[in-house]
VOGU-3710 file (C-alpha; in Angstrom, 3 decimals, decimal comma):
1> xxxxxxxxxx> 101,617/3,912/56,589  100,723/1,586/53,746  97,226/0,825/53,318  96,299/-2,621/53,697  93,338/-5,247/54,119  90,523/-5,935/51,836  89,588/-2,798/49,859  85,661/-1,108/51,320  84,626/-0,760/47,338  85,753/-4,074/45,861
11> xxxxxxxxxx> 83,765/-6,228/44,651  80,449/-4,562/45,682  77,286/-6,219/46,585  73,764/-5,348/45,533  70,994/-7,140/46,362  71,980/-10,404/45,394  74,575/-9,598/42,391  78,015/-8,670/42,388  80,183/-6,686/40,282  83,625/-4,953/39,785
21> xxxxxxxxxx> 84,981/-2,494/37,027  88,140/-1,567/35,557  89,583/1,114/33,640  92,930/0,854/31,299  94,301/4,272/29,453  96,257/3,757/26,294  97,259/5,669/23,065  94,579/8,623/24,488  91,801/5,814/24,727  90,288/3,876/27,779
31> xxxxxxxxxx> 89,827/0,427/27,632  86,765/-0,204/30,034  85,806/-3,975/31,546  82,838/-4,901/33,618  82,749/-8,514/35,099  79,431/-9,380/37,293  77,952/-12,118/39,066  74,444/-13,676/40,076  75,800/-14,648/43,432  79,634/-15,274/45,266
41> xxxxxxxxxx> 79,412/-19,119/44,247  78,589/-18,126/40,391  81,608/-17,568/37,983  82,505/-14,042/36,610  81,308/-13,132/33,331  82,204/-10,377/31,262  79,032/-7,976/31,109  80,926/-5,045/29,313  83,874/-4,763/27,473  84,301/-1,164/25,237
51> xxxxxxxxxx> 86,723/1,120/24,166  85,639/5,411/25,652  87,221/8,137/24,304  87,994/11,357/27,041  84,766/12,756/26,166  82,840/9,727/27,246  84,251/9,560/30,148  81,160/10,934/32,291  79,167/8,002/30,926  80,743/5,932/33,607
61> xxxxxxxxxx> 79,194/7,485/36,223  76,060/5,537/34,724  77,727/2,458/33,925  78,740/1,922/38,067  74,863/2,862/39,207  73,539/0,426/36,857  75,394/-2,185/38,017  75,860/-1,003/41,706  79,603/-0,626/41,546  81,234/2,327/43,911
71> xxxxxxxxxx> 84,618/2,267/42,660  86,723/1,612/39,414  90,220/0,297/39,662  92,543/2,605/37,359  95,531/1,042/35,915  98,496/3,502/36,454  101,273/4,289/33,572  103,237/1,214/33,346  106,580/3,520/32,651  106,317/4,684/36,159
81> xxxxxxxxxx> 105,632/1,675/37,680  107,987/-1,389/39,227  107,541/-4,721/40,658  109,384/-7,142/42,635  108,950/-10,835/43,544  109,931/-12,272/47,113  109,607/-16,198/48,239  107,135/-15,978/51,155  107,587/-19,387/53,445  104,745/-21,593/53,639
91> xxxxxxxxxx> 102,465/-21,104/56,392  99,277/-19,534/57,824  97,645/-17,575/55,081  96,737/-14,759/56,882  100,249/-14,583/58,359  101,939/-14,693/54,196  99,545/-12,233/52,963  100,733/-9,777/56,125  104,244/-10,729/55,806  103,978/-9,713/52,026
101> xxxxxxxxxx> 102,372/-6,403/53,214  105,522/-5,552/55,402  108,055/-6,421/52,894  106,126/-3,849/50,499  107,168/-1,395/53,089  110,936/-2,256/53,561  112,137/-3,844/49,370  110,829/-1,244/47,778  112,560/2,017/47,094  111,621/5,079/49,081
111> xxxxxxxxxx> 111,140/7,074/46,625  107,819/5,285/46,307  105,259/6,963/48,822  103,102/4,491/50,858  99,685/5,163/49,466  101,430/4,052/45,754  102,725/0,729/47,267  101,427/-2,630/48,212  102,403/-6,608/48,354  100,249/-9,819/48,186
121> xxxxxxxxxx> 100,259/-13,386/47,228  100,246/-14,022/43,189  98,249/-17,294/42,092  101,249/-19,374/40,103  102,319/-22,448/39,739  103,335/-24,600/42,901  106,807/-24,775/44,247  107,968/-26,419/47,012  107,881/-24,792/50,765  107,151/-21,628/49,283
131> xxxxxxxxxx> 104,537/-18,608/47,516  105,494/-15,532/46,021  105,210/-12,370/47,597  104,410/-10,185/44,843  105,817/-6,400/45,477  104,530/-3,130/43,335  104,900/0,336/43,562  103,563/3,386/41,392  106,289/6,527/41,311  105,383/10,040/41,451
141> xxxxxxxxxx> 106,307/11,713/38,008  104,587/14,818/38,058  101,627/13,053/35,833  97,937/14,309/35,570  94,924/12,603/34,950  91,191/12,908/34,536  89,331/12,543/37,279  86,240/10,394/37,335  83,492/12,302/38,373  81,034/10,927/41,004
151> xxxxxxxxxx> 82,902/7,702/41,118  85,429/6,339/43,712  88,794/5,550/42,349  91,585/2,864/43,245  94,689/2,207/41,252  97,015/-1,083/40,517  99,704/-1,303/37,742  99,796/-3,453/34,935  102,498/-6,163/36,674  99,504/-6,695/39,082
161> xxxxxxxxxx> 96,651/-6,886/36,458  99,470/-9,677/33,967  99,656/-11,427/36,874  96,283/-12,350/37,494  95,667/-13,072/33,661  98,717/-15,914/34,202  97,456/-17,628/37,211  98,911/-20,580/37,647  100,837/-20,900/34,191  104,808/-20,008/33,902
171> xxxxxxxxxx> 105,368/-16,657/31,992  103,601/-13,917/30,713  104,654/-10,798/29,191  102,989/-7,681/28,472  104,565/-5,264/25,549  103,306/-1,168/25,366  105,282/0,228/22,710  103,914/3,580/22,853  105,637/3,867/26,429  109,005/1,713/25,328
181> xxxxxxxxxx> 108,143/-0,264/28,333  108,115/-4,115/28,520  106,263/-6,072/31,681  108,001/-9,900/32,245  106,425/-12,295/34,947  108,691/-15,959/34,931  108,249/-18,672/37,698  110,911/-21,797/37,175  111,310/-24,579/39,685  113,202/-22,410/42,211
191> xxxxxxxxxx> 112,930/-18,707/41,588  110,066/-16,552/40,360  111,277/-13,025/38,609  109,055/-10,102/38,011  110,909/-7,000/35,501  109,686/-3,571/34,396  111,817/-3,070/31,418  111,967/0,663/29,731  113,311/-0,602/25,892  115,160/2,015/23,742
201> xxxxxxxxxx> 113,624/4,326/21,308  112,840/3,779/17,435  109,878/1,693/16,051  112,867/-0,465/14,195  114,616/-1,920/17,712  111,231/-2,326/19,459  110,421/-5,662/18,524  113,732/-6,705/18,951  114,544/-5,339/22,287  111,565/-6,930/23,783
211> xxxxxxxxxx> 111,490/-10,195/22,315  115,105/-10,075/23,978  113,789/-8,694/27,411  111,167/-11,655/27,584  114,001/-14,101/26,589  116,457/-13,094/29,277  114,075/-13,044/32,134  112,559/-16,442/31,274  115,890/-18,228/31,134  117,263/-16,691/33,734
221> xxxxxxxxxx> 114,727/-18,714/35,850  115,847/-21,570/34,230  112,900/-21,725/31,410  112,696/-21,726/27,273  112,237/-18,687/25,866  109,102/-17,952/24,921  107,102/-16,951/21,819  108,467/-13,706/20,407  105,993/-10,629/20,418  105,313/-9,982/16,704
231> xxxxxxxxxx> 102,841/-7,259/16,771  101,098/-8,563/19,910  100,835/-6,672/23,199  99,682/-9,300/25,785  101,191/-12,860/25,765  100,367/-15,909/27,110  100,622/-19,183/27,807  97,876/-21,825/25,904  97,195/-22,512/30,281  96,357/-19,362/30,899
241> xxxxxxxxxx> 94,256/-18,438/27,747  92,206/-21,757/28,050  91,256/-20,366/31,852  90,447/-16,726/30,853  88,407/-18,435/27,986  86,283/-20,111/30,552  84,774/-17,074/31,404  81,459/-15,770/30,042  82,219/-12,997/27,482  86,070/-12,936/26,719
251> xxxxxxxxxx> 87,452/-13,715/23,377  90,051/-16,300/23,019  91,698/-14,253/20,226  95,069/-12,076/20,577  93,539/-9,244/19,247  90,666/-9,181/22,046  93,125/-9,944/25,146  96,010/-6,960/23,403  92,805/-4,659/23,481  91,420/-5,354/27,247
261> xxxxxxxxxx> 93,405/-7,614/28,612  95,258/-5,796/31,221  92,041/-4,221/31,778  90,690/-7,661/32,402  93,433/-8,885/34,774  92,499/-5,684/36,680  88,814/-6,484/37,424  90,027/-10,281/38,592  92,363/-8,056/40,942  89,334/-6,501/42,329
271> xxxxxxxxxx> 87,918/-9,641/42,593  89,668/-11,807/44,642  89,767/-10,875/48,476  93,389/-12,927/48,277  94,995/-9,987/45,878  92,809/-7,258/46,300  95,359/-5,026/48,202  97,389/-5,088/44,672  94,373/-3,232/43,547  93,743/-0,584/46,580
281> xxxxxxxxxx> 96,627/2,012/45,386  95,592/5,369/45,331  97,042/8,547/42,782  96,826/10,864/45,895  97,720/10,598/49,627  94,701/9,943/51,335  92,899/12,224/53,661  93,438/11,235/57,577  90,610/11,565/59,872  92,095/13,458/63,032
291> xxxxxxxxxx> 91,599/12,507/66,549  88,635/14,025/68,423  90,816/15,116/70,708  92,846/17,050/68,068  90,201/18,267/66,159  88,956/19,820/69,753  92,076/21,121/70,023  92,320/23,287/66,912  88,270/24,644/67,349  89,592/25,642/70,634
301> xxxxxxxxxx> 92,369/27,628/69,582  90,338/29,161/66,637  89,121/32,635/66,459  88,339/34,598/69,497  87,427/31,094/71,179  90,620/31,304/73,575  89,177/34,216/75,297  86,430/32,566/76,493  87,802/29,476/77,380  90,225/31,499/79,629
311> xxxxxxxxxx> 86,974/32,945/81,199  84,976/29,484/81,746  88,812/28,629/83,284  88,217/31,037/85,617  84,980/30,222/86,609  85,936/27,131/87,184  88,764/27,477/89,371  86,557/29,883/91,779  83,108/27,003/91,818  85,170/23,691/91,593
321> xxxxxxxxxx> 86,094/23,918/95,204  83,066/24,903/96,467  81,520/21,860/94,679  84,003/19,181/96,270  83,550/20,232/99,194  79,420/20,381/98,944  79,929/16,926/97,342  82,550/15,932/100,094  80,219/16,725/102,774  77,008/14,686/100,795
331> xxxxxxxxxx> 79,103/11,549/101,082  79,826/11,759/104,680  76,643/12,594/105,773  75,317/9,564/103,502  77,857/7,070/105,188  77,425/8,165/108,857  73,336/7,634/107,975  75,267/4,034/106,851  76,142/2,856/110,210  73,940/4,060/112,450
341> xxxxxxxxxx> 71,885/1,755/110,711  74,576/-1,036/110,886  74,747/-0,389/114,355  70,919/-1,438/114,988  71,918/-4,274/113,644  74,766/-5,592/115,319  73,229/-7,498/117,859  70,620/-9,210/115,407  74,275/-10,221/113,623  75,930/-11,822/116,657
351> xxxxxxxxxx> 73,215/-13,651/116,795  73,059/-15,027/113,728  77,096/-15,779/113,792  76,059/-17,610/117,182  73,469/-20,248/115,901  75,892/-20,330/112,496  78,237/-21,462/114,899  76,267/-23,616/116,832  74,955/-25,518/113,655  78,251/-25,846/112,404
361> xxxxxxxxxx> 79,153/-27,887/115,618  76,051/-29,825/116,206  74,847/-30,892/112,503  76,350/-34,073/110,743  78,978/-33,331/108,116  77,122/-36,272/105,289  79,413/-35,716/102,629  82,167/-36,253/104,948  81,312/-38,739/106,854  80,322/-40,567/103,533
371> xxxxxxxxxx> 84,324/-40,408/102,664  85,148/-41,515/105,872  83,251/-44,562/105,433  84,527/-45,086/101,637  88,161/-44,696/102,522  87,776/-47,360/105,949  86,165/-49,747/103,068  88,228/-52,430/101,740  89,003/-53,086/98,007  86,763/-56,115/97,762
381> xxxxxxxxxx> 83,775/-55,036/99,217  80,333/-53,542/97,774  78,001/-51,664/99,460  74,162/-52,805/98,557  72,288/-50,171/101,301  73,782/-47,657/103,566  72,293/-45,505/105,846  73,539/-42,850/107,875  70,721/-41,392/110,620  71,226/-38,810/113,971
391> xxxxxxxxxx> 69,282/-41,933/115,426  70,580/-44,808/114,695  73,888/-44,275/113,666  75,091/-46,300/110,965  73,558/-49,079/109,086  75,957/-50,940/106,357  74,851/-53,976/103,973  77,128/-55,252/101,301  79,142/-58,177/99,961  82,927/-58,704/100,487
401> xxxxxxxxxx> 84,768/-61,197/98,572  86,168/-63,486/101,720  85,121/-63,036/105,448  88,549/-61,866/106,756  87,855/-58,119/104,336  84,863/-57,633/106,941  86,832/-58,038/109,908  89,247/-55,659/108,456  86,286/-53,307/107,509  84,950/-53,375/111,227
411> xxxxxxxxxx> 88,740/-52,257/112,264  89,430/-49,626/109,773  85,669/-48,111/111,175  87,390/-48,579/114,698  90,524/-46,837/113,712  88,555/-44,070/112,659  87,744/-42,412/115,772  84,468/-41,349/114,622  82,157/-44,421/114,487  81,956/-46,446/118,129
421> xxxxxxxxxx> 80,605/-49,842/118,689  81,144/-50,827/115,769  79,392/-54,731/115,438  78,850/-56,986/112,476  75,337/-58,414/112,665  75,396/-61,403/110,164  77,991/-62,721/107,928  76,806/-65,800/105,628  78,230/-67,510/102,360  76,515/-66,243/98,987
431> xxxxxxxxxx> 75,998/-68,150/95,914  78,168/-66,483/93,682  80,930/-66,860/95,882  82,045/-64,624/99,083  80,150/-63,537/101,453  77,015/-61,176/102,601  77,333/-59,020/106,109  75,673/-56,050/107,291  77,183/-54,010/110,202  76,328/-51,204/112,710
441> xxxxxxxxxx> 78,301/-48,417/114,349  77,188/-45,235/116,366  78,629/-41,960/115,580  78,702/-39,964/119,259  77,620/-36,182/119,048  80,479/-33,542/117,814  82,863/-36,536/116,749  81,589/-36,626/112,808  83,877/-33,632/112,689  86,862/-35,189/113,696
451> xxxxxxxxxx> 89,787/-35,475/111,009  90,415/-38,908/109,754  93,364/-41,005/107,427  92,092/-42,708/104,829  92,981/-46,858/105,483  94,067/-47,537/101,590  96,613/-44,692/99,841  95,139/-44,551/96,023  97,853/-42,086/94,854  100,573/-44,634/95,775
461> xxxxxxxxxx> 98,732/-47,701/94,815  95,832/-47,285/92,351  92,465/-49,191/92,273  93,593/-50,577/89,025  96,710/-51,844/90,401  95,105/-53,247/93,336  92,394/-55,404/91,356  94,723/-56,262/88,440  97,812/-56,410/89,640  101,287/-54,611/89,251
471> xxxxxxxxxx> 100,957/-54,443/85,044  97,474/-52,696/85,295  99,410/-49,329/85,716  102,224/-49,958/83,186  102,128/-47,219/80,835  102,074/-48,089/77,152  105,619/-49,241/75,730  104,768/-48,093/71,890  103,915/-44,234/71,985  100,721/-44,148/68,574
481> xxxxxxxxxx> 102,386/-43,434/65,471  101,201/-40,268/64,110  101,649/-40,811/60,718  104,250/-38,552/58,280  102,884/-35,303/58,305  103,494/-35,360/54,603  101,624/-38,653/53,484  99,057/-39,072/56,818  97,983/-42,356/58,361  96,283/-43,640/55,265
491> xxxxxxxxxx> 100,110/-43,992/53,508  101,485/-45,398/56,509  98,686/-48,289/56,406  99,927/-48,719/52,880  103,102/-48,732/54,012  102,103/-51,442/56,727  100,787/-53,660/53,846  103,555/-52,733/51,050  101,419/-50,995/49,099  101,620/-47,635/47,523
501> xxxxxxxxxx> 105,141/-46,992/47,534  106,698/-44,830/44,540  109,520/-46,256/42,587  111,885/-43,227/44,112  110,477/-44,003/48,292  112,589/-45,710/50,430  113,443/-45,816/54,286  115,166/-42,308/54,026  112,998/-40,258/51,369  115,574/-38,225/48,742
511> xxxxxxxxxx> 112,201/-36,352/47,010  112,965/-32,990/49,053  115,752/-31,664/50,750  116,166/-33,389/54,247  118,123/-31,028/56,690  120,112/-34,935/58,252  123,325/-35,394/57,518  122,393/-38,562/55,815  122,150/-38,472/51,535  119,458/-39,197/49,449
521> xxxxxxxxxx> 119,476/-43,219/48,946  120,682/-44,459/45,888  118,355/-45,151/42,911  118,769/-47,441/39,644  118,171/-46,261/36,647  114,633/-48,630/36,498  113,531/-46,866/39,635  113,760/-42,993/37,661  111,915/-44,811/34,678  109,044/-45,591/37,305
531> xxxxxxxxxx> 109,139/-42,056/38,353  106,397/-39,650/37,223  106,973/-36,104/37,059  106,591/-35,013/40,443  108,586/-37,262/42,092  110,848/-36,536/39,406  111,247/-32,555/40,107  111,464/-33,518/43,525  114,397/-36,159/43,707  116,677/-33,735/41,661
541> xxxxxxxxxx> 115,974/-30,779/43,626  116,673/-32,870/46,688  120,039/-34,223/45,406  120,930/-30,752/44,108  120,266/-28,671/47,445  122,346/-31,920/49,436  125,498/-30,758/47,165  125,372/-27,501/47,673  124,847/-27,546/51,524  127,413/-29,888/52,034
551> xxxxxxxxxx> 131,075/-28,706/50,097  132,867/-30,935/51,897  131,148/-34,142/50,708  132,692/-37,166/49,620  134,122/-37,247/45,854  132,229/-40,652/45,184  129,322/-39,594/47,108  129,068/-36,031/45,539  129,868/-37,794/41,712  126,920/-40,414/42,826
561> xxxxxxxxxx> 124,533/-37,514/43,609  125,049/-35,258/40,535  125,013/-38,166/37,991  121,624/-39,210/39,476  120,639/-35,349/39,515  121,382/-35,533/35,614  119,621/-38,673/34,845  116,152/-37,493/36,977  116,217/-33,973/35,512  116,497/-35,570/32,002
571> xxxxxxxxxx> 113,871/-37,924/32,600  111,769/-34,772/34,109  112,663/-32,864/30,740  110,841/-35,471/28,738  107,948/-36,390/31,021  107,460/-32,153/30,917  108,263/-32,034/27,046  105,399/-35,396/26,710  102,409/-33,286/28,047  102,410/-35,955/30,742
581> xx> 102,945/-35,751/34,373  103,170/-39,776/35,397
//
């Protein structure tokens, strides 16, 4: 099974510092690159950068302890190594980054053994509704290599490391013409293409072939051909060198980034948790720790040890019997001690479950008799004081908005069954309006346990509805608008006011591909002027996927759509070709 998840030695913490290490072999030299840290909100800088011949190899060893690092990423051979992009949905990130994982396992070849494979999620530049899985693998070619002593090794390939040195730009290209081999990494608008090119022989075609590698894969993504190499190794886009220049320690100079640049784009591999299974190969098929249960196995059947565990077998078979039935014999002895015990106490029991019973017929249900009383009260009356005694009964004092809601009280109490003599003492007009009564009842011994109806039905007829009338329990006509789950409430107030709106936004939005049946609204050649270069990239996409999902279109419809697809993408072209985006 692959290996996957955030490698144990990369980056590596110290006390307070972190740092990760890389290691590049070319031309029978190793290009070595040590970025560290303060702390994980600092930025990387770039605390070694040297070239080691084999025989300084060891001196490693002392580079990691100084710096705390456990493990050096390797790049591998880029001759024997391929790469493959895949468009990854947009969606949890957890859920990509295993979904990338997976399709490690089932794009690439077989020939490529699953400790020399591994997918993740490339930083590039943004397309719509998806990322790029990005797929490498490492081939077994009988190679040999020298082993770092006293140092923990993981492997990536140089696609990996050019990727991270691109980030977010378009294309990048990486040239090693002492292995005829040629690395290409192009996003366009729609498609991203990753290419491990082997170029012919003969120092006179070199150049030549990969300047027309690079140019192939870039426009086959829809893109201008690049720069051609010249005698450079690593190139670039201006984007990408302006964000490696950021960083403490590297050289914004093609010499510098030809030298250790793939080295570089390792250690960034290391890391960034996002990537860091690009950078968690390994040159040999790990060791598996076996099951306990296994490894018991084989020490069992080891040596002369089968002998004696047919002995102990033995044994066993003879004594286990006698000790169930010793241990048999212990628990029935312990249980019969059980109830003769319970039986001393059976009478003490019945007469406990008597006086239980006896309470339960003779004390005064309150919480009961409480809901009694609430549902025999009619909506329109408030209780001030009630009291509820073995004694006296009951003793009720409230207000009720009219006189004839106390003579209904007194005969919903009636109806109940369980209070008797039920008599209103005083009734007299209030100030504010209604009237003030109190009332008695008696509640007869046993009869507070009697079932009783409820006078007023809630659940047919709420309170509300009963105070406020029939609309009180209307639900809500409008459901809440929730807003476009592209632009969020705050665009929708805009929208409210007329504000905000984008010269290319109308009632039915043509900026992405809508999966109606309806087109993408019509827009005047003022409207695309208006247009920055967003909107832009997204109105021609939208009018180009419409054409192609629907072949059966209408001829003035379809003519409509692809002369407005031509106008936006030129306008796009020259907003892109302007340095501008609005």
């Amino acid at each position: 099974m692959m290996q996957s998840g955030r490698p144990t030695s990369m980056p590596v913490r110290g006390e307070s510092r972190l740092a990760v290490a890389a290691l590049h072999e070319r031309a029978g030299a190793y290009r070595l690159v040590v970025l560290t840290r303060s702390h994980a909100e600092s930025p990387w800088q770039v605390a070694e950068a040297r070239v080691l011949s084999n025989s300084e190899l060891a001196s490693i060893k002392n580079v990691c302890e100084s710096h705390k690092i456990r493990s050096v990423v390797r790049v591998a051979p880029v001759a024997a190594c391929i790469c493959k992009t895949v468009d990854v949905p947009l969606g949890d990130p957890a859920q990509m980054a295993a979904a990338a994982g997976l399709l490690a396992e089932a794009e690439l070849p077989p020939s490529v053994p699953s400790h020399r494979r591994a997918g993740a999620l490339i930083p590039e530049v943004q397309r719509v509704g998806v990322r790029t899985g990005f797929l490498i693998g490492w081939l077994e070619r009988g190679e040999s290599f020298i082993s770092l002593e006293g140092v923990e090794e993981r492997w990536t390939t140089p696609a990996a490391a050019l990727a991270m040195l691109r980030g977010e730009a378009r294309v990048a290209a990486f040239a090693d013409s002492q292995s005829n081999a040629i690395v290409v990494l192009a996003t366009g608008h729609e498609r991203s293409v990753a290419r491990v090119i082997l170029a012919g022989e003969g120092e006179g075609s070199w150049a030549a072939a990969a300047n027309e590698a690079i140019a192939e894969t870039v426009q086959s993504v829809g893109l201008d051909a690049p720069p051609v190499i010249g005698d450079r190794r690593v190139v670039l886009e201006p984007a990408s060198r302006r964000r490696l220049a950021a960083i403490a320690g590297v050289r914004d100079e093609p010499g510098w980034l030809d030298e250790f640049g793939i080295a570089m784009g390792a250690a960034l591999l290391a890391s960034d948790h996002e990537v860091a299974a690009l950078a968690s190969l390994h040159a040999t098929e790990p060791e598996i720790e076996k099951p306990i249960i296994l490894q018991g196995a084989e020490w069992l059947t080891s040596g002369n040890r089968p002998m004696w565990v047919g002995v102990a077998a033995a044994v066993a078979m003879l004594l286990v019997p006698w000790g169930l039935a010793w241990a048999r014999n212990r628990l029935l002895s312990d249980r019969t001690a059980v109830l003769e015990e319970m039986k001393g106490t059976k009478g003490e029991i019945e007469k406990k479950a008597a006086l239980y019973a006896q309470l339960e017929v003779s004390r005064w249900p309150m919480t009961k008799l409480l809901a009694d009383l609430s549902g025999a009260t009619p909506v329109g009356i408030v209780a001030s004081d009630v009291r509820l005694s073995p004694e006296q009964g009951l003793a009720f004092q409230g207000t009720a908005e009219k006189a004839e809601l106390v003579s209904s009280f007194q005969a919903n109490l009636n109806k109940t069954k369980v209070f008797r003599n039920v008599k209103v003492n005083r009734v007299e007009s209030s100030s504010s309006g209604g009237v003030e009564f109190n009332l008695a009842a008696d509640i007869p011994a046993g009869q507070a346990h009697v079932p009783v109806t409820p006078a007023e039905d809630f659940a047919a007829k709420s309170l509300a509805v009963r105070l406020h009338g029939e609309e009180a329990g209307a639900p809500s006509a409008a459901a809440p608008d929730k807003g476009d789950s592209k632009t969020g409430p705050a665009r929708n107030g805009r929208r409210a006011r007329g504000e905000g709106r984008s010269p290319d936004e109308h009632e039915d939005s043509g900026t992405k591909p809508s999966s109606s049946d309806a087109p993408p609204p019509v827009v005047t050649d003022s409207d695309i002027e208006k247009m920055d270069l967003t909107t832009a990239n997204r109105s021609w996409i939208a009018r180009k996927v419409y054409v192609q999902k629907n072949p059966t279109l209408d001829a003035s419809v379809k003519q409509r759509l692809q002369e407005e697809e031509s106008k936006i993408r030129a306008h796009a072209d020259t907003l892109k070709n302007a340095g501008g985006g609005k």
